[in-house]
N, C-alpha and C positions, 0 to 999 in steps of 0.2 A: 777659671781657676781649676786647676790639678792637683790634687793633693800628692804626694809622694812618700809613698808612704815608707820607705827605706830612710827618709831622713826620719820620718817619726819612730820608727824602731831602734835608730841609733842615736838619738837623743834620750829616749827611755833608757837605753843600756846604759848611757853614759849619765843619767842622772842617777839610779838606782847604783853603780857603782864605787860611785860618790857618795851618796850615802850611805854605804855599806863604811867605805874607808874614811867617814868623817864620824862616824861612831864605835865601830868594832874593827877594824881590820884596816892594817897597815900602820894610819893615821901620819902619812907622809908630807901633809899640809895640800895634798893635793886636792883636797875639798875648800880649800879659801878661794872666793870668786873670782878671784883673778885668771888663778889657774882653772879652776872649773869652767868658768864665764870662757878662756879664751879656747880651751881643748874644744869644748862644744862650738863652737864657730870653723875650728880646723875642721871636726867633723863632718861637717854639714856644711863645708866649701866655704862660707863664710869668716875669715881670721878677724876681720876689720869690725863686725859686728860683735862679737865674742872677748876680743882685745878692750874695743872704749867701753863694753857693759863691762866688763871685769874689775877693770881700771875704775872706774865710778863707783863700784858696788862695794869694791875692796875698801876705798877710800870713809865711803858712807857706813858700813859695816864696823869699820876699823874704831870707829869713836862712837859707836852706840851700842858697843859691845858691854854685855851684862857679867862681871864678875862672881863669884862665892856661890850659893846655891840657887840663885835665879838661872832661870832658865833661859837661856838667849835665843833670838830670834831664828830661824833656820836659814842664814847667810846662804849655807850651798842651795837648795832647792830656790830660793831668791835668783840668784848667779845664773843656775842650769834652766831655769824654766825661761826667765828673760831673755838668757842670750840662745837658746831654741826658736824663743815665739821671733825676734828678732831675723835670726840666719832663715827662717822658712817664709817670714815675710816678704823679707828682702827680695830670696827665690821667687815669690809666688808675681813680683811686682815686674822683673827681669830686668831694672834698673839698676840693681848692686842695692849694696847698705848706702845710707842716707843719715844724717846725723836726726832728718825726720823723723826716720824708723826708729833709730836708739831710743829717742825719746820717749814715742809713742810706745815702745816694750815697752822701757822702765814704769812711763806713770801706770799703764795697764796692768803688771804685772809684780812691780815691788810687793804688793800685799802679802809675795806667797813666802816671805820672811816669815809671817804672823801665822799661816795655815801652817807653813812647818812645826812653828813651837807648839802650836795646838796635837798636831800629828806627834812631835817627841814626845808628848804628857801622854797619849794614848798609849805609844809603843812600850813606854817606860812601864809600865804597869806589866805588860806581856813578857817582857825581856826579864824581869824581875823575880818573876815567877820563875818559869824557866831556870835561871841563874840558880835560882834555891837548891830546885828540884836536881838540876844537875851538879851540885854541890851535895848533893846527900848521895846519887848515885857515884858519887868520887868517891865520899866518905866511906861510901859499901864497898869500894872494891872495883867497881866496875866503869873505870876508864870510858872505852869504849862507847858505853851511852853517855858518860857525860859529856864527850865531845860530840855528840850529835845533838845532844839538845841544847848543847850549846849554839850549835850552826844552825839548828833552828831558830834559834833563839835573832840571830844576823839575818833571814831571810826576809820578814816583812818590812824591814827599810830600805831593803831593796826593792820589796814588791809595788810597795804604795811609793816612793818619791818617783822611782821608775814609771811608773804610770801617771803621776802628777806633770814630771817632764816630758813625758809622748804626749799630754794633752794641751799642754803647751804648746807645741809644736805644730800640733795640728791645727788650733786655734789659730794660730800668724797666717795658715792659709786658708782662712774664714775672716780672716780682720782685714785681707788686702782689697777685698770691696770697696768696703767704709773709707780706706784711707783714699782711694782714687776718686772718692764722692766728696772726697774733702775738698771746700775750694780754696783756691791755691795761696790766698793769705793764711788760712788756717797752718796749711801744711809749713809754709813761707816760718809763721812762729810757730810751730813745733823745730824747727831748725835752728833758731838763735834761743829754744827754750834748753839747748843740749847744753850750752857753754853756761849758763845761769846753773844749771844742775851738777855741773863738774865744779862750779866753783863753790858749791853752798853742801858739796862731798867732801871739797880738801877743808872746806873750814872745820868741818864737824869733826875731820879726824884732825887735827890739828888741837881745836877746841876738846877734844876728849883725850890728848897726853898730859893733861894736867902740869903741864911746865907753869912755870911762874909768869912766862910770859905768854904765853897761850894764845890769848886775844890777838896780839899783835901777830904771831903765825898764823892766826886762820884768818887773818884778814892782807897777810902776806900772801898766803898760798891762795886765796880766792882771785886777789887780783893777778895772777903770773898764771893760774890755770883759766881763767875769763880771757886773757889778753891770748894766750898762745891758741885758745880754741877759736876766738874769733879770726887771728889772722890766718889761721888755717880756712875756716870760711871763706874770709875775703879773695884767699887767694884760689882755692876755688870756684869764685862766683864769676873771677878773670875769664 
């Protein structure tokens, strides 16, 4: 195993980014896992890894999205860190991406939804403050510092999720051991565990547009997303 550490610095950049512009700056959607999940795969040589964790996460995300003053999950650091541990695994294995691999990110690493929302309650507190503070240096007169303490105010979501996604990163090539110890049934159903997860993604976002017929979509979209992933499978196993 080689770590590489140029992919770990440009996963950091590109999560810390992202969270910069999924909370203060831009706000161009370029933080939904899709697009997050797939730029990090381009990054990092990997599209195909970056692409199905985006696709799945966007999908998962899309229908367990928290409305009004709850605070939702942290989708991009989910997206960024997955599809990192993912593209450096893949690297580390010299086999390409594997719908094996996908898996094994997701179930490893979905959690860091839950660490994000824990991390926005911290920053929010920091960022708040700040905001006050430089609202009174507004009120005085003094531009100037208000827009710096504002930018400071943008700096520690980029410092902490950027560093959350380089650990990521780094971790895919500390986890390609384990997976190569895996014996080959295990790995075998981690492969048909991907299409069971795509399809239990398009239900949930289906199941969470509240249509009247709801049900019947997410049990439409499960089966057409089960069926097109497996004969992709099959048709690779040719």
């Amino acid at each position: 195993m080689s770590v590489v550490w140029t992919q770990v610095a440009l996963a950091g950049l590109w999560g810390g980014l992202v969270a910069l512009e999924r909370k203060a700056f831009l706000q161009a959607m370029l933080s939904r896992p899709l697009v997050a999940a797939t730029v990090m795969g381009a990054i990092l040589d990997d599209v195909a890894s970056g692409l199905a964790i985006g696709m799945l996460l966007e999908l998962f995300f899309l229908g367990t999205a928290n409305l009004g003053a709850a605070l939702p999950e942290n989708d991009t650091l989910a997206a960024t860190g997955t599809s990192a541990a993912a593209a450096t695994l893949s690297a580390a294995t010299g086999s390409g991406s594997t719908p094996a691999i996908w898996a094994l990110a997701v179930l490893l690493f979905i959690g860091l939804g839950r660490v994000g929302r824990k991390g926005d309650r911290l920053l929010e507190g920091y960022t708040a403050r700040l905001a006050r503070v430089a609202l009174a240096s507004a009120e005085a007169g003094n531009l100037t510092r208000a827009m710096r303490q504002n930018l400071w105010g943008m700096w520690p979501h980029f410092g902490v999720y950027g560093a959350l996604t380089a650990l990521c990163a780094l971790l895919g090539f500390f986890i390609e051991p384990l997976l190569q110890a895996l014996p080959p049934v295990v790995v075998r159903g981690l492969a048909w565990a991907w299409p069971a997860m795509a399809s239990v993604a398009a239900a949930i976002a289906a199941q969470g547009s509240h249509a009247r017929r709801a049900p019947l979509y997410a049990g439409l979209g499960a089966a057409v997303v089960t069926a097109s992933v497996v004969s992709v499978l099959l048709l690779e196993a040719r």
